[in-house]
N, C-alpha and C positions, 0 to 999 in steps of 0.2 A: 518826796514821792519816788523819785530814784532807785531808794534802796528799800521801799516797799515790792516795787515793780519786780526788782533783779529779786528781792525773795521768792515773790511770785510764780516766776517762771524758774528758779533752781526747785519748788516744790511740786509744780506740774512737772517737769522733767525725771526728778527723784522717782513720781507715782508711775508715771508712762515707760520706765527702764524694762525695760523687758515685754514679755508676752504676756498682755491682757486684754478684757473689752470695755468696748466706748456701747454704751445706752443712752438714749432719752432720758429727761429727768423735768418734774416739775413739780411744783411744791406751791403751796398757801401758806401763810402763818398771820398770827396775829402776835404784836409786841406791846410790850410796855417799856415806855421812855424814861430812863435816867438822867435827869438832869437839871439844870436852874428851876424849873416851871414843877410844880406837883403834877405828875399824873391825875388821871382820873379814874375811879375804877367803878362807875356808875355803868354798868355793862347793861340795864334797863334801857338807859337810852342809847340808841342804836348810833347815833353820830359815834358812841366812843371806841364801840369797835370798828367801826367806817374807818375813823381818822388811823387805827393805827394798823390797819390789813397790809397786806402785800404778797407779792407772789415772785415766783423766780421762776427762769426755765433754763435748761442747757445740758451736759450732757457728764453724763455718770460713767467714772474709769471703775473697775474691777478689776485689779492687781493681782488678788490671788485670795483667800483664805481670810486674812487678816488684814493687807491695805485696799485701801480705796479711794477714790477722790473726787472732786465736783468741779466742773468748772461752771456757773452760771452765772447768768443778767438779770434782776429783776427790777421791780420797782415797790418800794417799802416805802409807808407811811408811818409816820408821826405825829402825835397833835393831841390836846387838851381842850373839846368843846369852851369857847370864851375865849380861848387865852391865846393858840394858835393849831395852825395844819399844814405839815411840810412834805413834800416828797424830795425822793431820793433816790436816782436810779444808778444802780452800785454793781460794780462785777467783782465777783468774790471767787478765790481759787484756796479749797476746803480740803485737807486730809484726812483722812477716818482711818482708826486703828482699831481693829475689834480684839474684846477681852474675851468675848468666849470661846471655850474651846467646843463646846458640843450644844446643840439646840437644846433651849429650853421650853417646854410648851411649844406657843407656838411663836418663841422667840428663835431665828437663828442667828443674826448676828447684833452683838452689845457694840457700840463704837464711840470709842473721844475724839473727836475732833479739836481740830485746828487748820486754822486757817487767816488768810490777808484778803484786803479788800480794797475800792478805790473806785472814786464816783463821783457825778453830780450831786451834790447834797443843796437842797432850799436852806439858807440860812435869812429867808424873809420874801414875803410875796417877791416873788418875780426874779430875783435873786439867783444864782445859782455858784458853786464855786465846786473844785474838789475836794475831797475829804475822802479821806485815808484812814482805813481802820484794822483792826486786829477780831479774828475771832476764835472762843472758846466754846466748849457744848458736848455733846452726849447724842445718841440716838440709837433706835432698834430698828431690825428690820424681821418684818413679816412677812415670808415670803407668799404664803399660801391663801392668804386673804382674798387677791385677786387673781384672777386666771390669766391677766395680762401682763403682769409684772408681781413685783416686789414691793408692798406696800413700807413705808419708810416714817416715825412717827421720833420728834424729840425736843431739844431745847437748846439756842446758844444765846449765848451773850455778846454784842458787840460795843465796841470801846473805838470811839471814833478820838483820831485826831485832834480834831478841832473841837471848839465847844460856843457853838454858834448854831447847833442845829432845831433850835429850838425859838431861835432869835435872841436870845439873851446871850450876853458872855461879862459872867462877874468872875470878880479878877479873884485867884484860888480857892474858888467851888470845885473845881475838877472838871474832864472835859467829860461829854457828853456819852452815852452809851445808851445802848436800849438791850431789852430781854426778849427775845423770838420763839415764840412756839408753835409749829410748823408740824403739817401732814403731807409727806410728799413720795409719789409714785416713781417708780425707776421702770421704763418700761422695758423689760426683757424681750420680751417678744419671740421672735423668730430661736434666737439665742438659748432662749432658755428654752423651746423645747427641741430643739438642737441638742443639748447639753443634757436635755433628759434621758434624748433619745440613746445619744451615746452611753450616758449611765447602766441604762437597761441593754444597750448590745455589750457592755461589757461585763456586765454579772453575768448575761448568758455566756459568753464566752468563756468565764470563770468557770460555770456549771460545768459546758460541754468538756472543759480540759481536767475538770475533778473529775468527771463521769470515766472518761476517757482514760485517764491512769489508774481509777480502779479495774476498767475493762482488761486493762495491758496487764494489772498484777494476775487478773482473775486467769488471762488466757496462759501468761506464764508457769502460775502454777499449775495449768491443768499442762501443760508439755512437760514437765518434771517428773509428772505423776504417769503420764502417758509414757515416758523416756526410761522409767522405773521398771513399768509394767512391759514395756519392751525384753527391755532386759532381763527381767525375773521371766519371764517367761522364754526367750531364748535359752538361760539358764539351763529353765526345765526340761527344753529339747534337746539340750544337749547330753543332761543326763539319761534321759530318756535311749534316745540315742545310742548312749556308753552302755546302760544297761539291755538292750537289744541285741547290740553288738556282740555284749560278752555271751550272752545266752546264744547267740548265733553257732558263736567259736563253742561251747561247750556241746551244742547240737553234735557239729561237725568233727568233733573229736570224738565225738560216744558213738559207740558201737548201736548200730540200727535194732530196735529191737518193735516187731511191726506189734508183736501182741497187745501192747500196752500204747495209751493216747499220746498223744505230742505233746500237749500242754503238761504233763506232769512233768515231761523233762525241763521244761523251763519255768519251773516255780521256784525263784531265788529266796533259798535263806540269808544267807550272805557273800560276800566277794573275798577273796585272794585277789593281793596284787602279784603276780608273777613275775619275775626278769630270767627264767632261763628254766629247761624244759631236758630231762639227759634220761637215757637207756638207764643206767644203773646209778645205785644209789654211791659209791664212790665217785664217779666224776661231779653226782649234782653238791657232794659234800665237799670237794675239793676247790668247786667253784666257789662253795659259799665263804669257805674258808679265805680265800685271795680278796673275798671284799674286804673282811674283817668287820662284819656289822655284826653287834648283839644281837639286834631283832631278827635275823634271818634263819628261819625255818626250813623242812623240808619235806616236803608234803607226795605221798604215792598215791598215783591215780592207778589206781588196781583195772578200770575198766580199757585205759589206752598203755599199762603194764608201761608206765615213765616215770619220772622221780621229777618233783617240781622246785624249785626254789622261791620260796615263798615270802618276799619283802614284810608283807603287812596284810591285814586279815579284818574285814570289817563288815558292820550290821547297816548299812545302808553305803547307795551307792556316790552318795556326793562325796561322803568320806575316798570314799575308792579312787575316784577320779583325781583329787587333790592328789593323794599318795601316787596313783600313778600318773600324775605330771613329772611329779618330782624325782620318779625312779625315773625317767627319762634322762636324765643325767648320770646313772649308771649304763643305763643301757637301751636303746631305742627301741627298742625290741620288747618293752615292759610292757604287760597287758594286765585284762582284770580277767577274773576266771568265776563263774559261778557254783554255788559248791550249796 
């Protein structure tokens, strides 16, 4: 009994390692006896399943997913209307290892069990002794059957020690076991809608934080777009701007002429970049020549009687602008001229 004990408690310890929950737990079953005596399987007359009912109660671990475990007390019957009727009241400490991976129907968890045991067993009216047993089995659990818990439905086998349970003990028959088939409730309670409730605040949670980084993608790209349109549109003030300017200077350069409107003077065909501006046409050729640029030209404005030096020559004014950034580096002094 010893070293049934010390298993006992190395397998409730094994299940309890870590963070899980303790439940309620109780259970009916009805068995059939293995042993010297025949069964009886006349299930009409009601003494035969009297004799071999029984019930358990105690309290159900949930390890995780896959382990689980029982520890309970009950008291189990045995007996053969005629021949004999024995009770037994036996504490049993149960492992469950479930094979499923995902619910079927309205199965969700398959489980083998294993398990030890150890108890008063009747080996004859009045009688009692211990008896130490082993147990094997199967069971499902349903969780959504009842509102209160986890409905629990299955079959073990136990193989007792001794072989006296029956009141017979003939010498290598084998020792004693019975077959238990059992309906038993795990009651969740408070837990399991706990555990619901948590379920459901964390898919909303899920939600709100998916919602939430498409809102971040949605507003990011609108500042990109917005940060785009900034720019393109500074851009265009800028050009704007450049081409104002230039028309300003060309104003200011031309000789006043009241007959004729304003606006005609300032309807650009195209730009001149300018970098230098001379009386006669030998200094502005002399200049051009000390740059040593092919592209530089030399352009007479007949109206201000000057000689221009002409970098680059262009049909809009974004072009103008680039080029005259870049003639800043010959000369600060570069401008765009409308023509």
């Amino acid at each position: 009994m010893k070293n049934l004990s010390l298993a006992a408690a190395l397998l409730l310890t094994t299940l309890t390692y870590g963070q899980g929950r303790w439940s309620p737990y109780a259970s009916v079953e009805e068995g059939i006896h293995i042993s010297d005596i025949r069964p009886s399987y006349n299930y009409i007359n009601l003494s035969v399943p009297a004799s071999n009912a029984g019930m358990r109660m105690g309290a159900f671990y949930s390890h995780d997913d896959q382990l689980s475990g029982e520890v309970t007390l009950g008291l189990i019957g045995t007996g053969t209307p005629g021949r004999f009727s024995h009770q037994s009241v036996l504490a049993e400490f149960i492992g469950n290892y479930n094979v499923l991976t995902q619910p079927y129907g309205g199965i969700t968890k398959f489980n083998f069990s294993f398990g030890l045991g150890s108890g008063l067993a009747e080996s004859g009216t009045g009688r009692f002794g211990f008896s130490e047993h082993a147990v094997i089995g199967a069971n499902m659990e349903l969780k959504d059957l009842v509102s209160i818990g986890t409905l629990i439905m299955g079959m073990r086998y136990t193989q007792f020690v001794d072989d006296y349970i029956d009141g017979s003990q003939v010498v290598n028959s084998g020792n004693d076991g019975v077959l238990r088939f059992y309906t038993a409730i795990r009651l969740d309670g408070i837990s399991r809608k706990a555990d619901q409730a948590i379920a459901e605040a964390e898919a909303l949670a899920t939600k709100l934080q998916t919602e939430a980084k498409a809102a971040q993608e949605i507003s990011e790209g609108l500042k990109k777009k917005l940060e785009a349109t900034s720019k393109a549109h500074a851009e265009e003030v800028a050009q704007l701007t450049d081409a104002l300017k230039a028309c300003n200077d060309s104003l200011a350069h031309a000789p006043a002429k009241t007959n004729e409107p304003v606006s005609t003077a300032i309807l650009a065909k195209g730009y001149y970049v300018i970098i230098g501006s001379f009386p006669s046409q030998d200094l502005a050729e002399d200049y051009a020549s000390s740059l040593k640029l092919e592209q530089i030209s030399i352009a007479f404005e007949d109206e201000l009687k000057t000689y221009r030096v002409v970098l680059s020559q262009h049909d809009n004014i974004k072009d103008a602008i680039r080029s005259r950034d870049e003639a800043k580096a010959i000369t600060q002094n570069a401008w765009i001229a409308v023509y």
